[in-house]
C-alpha positions in Angstrom: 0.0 0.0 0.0 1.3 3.4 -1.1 1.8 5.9 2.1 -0.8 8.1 0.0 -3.4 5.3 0.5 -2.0 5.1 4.1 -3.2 8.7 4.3 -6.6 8.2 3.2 -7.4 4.8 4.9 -6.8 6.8 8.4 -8.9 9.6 7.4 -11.5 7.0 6.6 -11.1 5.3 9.8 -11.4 8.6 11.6 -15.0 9.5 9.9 -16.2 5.6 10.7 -15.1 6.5 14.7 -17.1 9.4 14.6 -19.7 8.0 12.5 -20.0 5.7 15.8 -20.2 8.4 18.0 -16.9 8.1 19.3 -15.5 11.1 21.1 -14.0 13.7 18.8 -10.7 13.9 19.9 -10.1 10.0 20.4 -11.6 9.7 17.0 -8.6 11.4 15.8 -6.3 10.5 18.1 -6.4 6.6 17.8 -6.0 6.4 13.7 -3.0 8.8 14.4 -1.2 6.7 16.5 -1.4 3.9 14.5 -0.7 5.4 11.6 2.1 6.5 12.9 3.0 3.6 14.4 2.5 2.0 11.0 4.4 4.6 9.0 7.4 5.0 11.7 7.2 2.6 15.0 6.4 2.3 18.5 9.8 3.7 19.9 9.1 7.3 17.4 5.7 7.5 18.4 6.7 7.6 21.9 9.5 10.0 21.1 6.5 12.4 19.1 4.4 12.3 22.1 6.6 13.6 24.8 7.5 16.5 23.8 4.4 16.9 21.0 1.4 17.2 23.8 3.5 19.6 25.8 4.7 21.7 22.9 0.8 21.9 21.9 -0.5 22.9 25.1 2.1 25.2 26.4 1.7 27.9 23.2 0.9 31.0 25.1 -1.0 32.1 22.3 -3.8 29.3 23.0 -4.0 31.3 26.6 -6.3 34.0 24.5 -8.8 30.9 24.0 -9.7 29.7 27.9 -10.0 33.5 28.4 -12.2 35.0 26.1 -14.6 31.5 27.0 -14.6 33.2 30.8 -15.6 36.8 29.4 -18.6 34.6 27.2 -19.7 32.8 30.2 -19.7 36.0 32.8 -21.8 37.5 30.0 -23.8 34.5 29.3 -24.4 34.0 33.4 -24.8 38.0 33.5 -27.9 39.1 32.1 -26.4 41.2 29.2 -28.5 39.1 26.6 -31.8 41.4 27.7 -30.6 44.3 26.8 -29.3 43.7 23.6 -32.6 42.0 22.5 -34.6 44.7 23.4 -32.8 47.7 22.0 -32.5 46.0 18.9 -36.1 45.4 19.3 -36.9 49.0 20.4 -34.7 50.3 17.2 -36.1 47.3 14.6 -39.8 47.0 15.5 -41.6 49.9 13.8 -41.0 46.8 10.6 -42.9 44.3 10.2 -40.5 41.3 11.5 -38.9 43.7 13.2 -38.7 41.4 16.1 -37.0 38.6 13.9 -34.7 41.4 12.9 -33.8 42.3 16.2 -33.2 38.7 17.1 -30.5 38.8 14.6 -29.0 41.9 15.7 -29.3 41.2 19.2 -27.5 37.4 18.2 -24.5 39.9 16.2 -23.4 41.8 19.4 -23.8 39.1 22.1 -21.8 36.9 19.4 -19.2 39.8 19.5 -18.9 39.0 22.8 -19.3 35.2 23.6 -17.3 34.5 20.4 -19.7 31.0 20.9 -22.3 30.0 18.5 -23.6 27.6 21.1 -24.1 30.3 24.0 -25.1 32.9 21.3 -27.9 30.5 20.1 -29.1 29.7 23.5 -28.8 32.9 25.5 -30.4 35.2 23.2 -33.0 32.2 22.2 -34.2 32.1 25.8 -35.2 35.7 26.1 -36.5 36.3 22.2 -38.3 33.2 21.4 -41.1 33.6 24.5 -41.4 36.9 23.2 -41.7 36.4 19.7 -44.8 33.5 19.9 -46.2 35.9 22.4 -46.8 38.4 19.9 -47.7 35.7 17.4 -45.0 35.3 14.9 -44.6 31.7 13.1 -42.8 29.0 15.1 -41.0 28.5 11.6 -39.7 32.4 11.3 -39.1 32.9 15.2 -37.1 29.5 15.4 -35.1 30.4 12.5 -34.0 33.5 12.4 -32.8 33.1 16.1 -30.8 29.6 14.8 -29.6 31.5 11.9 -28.7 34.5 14.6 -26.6 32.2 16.8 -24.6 31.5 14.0 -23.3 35.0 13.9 -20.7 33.0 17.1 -18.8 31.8 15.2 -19.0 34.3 12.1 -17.5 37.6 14.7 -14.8 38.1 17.0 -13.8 36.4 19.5 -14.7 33.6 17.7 -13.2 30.8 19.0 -12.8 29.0 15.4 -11.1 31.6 14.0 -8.6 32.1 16.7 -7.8 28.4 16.4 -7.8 29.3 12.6 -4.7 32.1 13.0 -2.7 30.2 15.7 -2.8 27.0 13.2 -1.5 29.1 10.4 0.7 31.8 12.5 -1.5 34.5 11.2 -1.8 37.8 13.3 -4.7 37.6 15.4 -5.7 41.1 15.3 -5.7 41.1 11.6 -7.6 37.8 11.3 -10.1 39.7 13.4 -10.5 42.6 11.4 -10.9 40.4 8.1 -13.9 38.6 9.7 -15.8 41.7 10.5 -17.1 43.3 7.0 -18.2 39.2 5.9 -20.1 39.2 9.3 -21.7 42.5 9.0 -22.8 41.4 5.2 -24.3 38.1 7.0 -26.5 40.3 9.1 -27.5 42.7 6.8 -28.8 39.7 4.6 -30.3 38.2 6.9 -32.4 41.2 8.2 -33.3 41.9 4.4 -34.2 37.7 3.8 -36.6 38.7 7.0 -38.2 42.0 5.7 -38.7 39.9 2.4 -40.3 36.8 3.6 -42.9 39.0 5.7 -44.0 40.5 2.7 -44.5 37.3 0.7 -45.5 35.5 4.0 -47.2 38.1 6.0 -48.9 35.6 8.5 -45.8 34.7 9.7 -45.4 37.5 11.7 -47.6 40.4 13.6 -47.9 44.0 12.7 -45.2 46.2 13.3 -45.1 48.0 16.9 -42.8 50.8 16.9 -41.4 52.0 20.0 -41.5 55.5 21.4 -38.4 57.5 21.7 -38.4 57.4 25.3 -38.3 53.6 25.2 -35.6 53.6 22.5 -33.6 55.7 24.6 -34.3 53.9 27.9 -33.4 50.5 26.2 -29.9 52.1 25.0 -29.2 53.4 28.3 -29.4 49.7 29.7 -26.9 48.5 27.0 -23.6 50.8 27.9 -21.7 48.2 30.0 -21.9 45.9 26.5 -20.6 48.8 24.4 -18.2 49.5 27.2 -16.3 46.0 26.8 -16.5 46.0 23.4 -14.7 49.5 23.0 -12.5 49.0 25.6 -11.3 44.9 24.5 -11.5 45.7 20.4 -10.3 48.8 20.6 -7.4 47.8 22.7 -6.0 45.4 20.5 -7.1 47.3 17.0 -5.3 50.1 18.9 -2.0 48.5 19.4 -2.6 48.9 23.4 -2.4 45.4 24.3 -2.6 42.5 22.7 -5.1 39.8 22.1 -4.4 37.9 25.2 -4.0 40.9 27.5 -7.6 41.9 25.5 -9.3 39.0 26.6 -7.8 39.0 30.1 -9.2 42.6 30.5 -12.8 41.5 28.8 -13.0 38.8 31.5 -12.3 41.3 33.9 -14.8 43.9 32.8 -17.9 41.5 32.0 -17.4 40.0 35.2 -17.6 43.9 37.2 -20.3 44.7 35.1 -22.4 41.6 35.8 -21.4 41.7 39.5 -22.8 46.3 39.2 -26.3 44.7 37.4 -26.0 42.4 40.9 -26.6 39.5 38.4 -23.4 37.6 38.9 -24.3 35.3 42.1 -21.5 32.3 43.6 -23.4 29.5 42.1 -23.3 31.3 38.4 -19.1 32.9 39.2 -18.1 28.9 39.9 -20.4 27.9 36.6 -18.9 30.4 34.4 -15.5 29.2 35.7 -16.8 25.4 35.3 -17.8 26.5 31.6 -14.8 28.0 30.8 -12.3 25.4 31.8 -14.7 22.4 30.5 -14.5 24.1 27.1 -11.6 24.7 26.8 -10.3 21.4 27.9 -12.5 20.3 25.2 -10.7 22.1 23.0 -6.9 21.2 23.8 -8.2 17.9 23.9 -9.7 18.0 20.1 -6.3 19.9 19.6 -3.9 16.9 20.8 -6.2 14.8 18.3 -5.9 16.9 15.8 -2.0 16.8 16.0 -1.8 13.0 17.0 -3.4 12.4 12.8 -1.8 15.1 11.3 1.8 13.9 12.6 0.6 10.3 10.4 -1.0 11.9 7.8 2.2 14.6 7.5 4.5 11.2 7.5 2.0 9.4 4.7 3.1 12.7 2.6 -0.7 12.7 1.6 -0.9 17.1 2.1 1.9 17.7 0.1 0.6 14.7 -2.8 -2.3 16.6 -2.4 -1.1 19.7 -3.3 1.2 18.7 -6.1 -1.8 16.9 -7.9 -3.7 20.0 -7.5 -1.1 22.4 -8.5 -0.2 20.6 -11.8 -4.2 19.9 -12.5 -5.4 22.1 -15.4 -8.0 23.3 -12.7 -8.6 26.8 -12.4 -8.0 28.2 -8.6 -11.6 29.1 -7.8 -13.2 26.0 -8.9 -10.5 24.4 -6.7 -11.7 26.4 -4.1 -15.4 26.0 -4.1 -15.2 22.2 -3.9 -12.9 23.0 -1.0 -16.1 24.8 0.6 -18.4 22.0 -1.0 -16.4 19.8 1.1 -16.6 21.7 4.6 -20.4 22.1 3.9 -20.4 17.7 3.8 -18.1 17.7 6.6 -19.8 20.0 8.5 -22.9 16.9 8.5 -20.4 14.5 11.1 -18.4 17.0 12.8 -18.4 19.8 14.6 -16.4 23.4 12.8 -13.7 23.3 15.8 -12.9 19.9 14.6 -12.8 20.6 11.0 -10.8 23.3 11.2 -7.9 21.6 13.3 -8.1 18.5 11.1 -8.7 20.2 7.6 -6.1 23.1 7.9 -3.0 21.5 8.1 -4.3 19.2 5.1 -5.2 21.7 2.7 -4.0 25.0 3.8 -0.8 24.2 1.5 -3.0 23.4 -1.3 -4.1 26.8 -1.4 -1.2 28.8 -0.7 0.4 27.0 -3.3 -2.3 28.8 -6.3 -2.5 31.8 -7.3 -6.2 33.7 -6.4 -6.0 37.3 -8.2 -2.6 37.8 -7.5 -3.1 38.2 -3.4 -0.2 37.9 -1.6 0.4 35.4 1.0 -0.8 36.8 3.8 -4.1 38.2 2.1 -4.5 34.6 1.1 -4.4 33.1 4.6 -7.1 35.7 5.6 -9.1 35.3 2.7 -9.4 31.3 3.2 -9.9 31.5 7.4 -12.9 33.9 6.5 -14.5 31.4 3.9 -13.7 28.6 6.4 -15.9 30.4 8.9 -18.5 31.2 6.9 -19.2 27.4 5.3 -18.7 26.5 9.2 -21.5 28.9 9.9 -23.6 27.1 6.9 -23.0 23.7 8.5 -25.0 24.9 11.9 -27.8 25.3 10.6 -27.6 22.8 7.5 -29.6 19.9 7.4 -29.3 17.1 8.3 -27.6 17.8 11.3 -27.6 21.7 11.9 -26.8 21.7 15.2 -28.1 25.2 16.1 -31.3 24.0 14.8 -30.8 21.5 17.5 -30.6 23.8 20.0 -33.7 25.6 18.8 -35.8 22.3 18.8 -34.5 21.6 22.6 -35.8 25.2 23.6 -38.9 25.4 21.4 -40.3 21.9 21.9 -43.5 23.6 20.7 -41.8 23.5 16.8 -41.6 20.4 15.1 -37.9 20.5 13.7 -38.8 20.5 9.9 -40.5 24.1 10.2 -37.5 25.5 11.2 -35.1 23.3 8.7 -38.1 24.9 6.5 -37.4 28.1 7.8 -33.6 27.9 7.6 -33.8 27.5 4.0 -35.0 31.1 3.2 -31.3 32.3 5.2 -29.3 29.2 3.8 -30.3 30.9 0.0 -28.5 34.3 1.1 -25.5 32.4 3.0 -24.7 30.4 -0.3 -25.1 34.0 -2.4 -22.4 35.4 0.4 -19.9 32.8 -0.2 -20.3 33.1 -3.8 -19.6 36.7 -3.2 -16.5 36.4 -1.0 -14.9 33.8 -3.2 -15.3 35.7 -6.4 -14.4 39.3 -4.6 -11.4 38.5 -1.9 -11.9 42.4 -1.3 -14.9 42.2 0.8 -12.9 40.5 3.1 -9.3 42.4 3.0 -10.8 45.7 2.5 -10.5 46.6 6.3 -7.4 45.2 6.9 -5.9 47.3 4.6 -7.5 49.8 5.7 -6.6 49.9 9.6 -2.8 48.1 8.8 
């Protein structure tokens, strides 16, 4: 058997573990070290794993991860989610859907806070959703566009996913940051528009529109201050060259937590859950990262990346086709595995692939940026893409009133614009690099 073939029948093995529901990170982890043990031998595979797990772990850079988890579960555990819901509902609901609308809005900033698609989905889920079927808006539009919502996570900093994204490629955080933003903003202005549209061609889906008085818009934006207050003082921070990611998150943490304990919100049973939350998840994550490295050591020894990328490269295949069955390909993956897992198994595969073509003439470093920000948003597709979705999941567990296929129903109106916005930042890199040239 050729060490190519090698390469593929571990990746094979890998989806069957997880097919049987085997933990991520053992899923990748056991076909590795036989692999490797198949490629090179015991006595190597012992050498690779003292120093390999260590080397993984002890990156300062992955410190910026565990932290900006503990400044989404202070705000998660303290009550900011209200107050973004309802002044984006106080601004958005003189539309009709307007409450829809602010559920997406409302899903953006938390989102830019949590950097989780999970506790996005949830959190804001739990105070919209009552709301929404209160006022009489379709279980299939209220359960959708707060799925869809919760997927702005993973789409806006501090997204977890994408900082994994720049520490696996040694791309500058802060810039990888910046590049996310203008792809995210165009998410949620889609999606807003993909709302204002389907009322009009579906208007029993949702209630008349119920503006709000300019007192109540103004009380509403007094309650949301401390939120705007973090995100100046963390974003602007590291965009500012003050401190840097890490010291940004550290001082995030620090803030949400003050704030929360001001709003008298942040009890001892939710401090040691946010702390529980935090170190759970990101144990999760090193975990899935020692995996990750344990099958990319074999597959790196099976030579199948850089096999890979020479068949590619010397294939009469133009770049962009290469690169939207590259996205075709997370969107399948994305049915078995979860985006922090793709990403940490994927990358190392086929990032050389594409910084070995040529896309417009960017340089290097544009490149990288580019492809983490399509990564992201085909990971954001894969949440709420059937048949797994698992935001969609979330939904069903927290509107058990819903039967699961109206939202999948629902989710196909917003999966139409998501697969327009991919097209658009494939074929138009400068929607994504425009503000890093800007601020660089």
């Amino acid at each position: 058997m050729s060490t190519m073939m090698i390469g593929i029948s571990l990746f094979a093995f890998m989806l069957v573990l997880m097919a049987i529901r085997v933990p991520i990170a053992i899923a990748m982890f056991v076909p590795g070290a036989v692999g490797y043990v198949f490629l090179s031998g015991w006595d190597p595979l012992m050498a690779h794993l003292r120093g390999a797990v260590y080397g993984r772990v002890s990156v300062y850079d992955l410190s910026v991860i565990p932290l900006f988890m503990l400044m989404g579960a202070f705000a998660v555990n303290g009550g900011l989610s209200k107050a973004l819901f309802d002044f984006a509902n106080a601004l958005l609901g003189r539309f009709k859907g307007g409450m829809a609308m602010a559920g997406i809005l409302a899903c953006a900033a938390f989102g830019a806070i949590s950097g989780s698609t999970v506790a996005t989905t949830a959190t804001i889920a739990q105070v919209a959703y009552p709301e929404m079927r209160r006022i009489n808006y379709s279980g299939r539009l209220a359960t959708a566009a707060l799925a869809t919502g919760g997927t702005m996570g993973v789409l806006l900093p501090p997204s977890v996913t994408l900082m994994v994204y720049a520490i696996l490629t040694e791309q500058n955080i802060t810039k990888t940051f910046l590049a996310a933003y203008a792809p995210a903003f165009l998410a949620a202005a889609g999606y807003i528009a993909a709302i204002a549209i389907y009322v009009r061609l579906k208007p029993e889906h949702a209630p008349e529109a119920q503006a709000a008085s300019a007192g109540e818009v103004m009380e509403a934006a007094g309650a949301v201050w401390p939120i705007a207050l973090i995100f100046a003082a963390v974003f602007g921070g590291i965009y500012g060259g003050i401190f840097t990611p890490t010291e940004g998150a550290a001082i995030g943490s620090t803030l949400t937590f003050i704030i929360a304990l001001l709003k008298r919100q942040m009890t001892m049973p939710k401090i040691i859950a946010s702390i529980r939350t935090a170190a759970v998840t990101s144990g999760m994550i090193f975990m899935i990262f020692i995996g990750a490295d344990m099958i990319n050591a074999a597959l790196a020894l099976s030579q199948l990346p850089n096999q890979l990328a020479e068949v590619i490269a010397n294939a009469d295949i133009a770049p962009v086709v290469v690169m939207a069955a590259i996205m075709v390909f997370y969107i399948i993956l994305g049915a078995v595995m979860d985006e922090m897992s793709m990403i940490l198994l994927t990358v190392p595969v086929l990032f050389p692939v594409i910084m070995g073509l040529d896309f417009y003439g960017l340089n290097p470093s544009d490149k990288a940026l580019w492809f983490g920000v399509l990564i992201l948003t085909v990971c954001a597709i894969g949440m709420i893409f059937p048949p797994v979705g698992l935001n969609v999941y979330i939904m069903n567990g927290l509107a058990k009133d819903v039967p699961m296929i109206e939202t999948y129903k629902g989710v196909t109106l917003f999966l139409a614009w998501d697969f327009m916005r991919l097209a658009l930042l494939i074929l138009f890199p400068g929607i994504t690099l425009w503000l890093v040239r800007v601020l660089s």
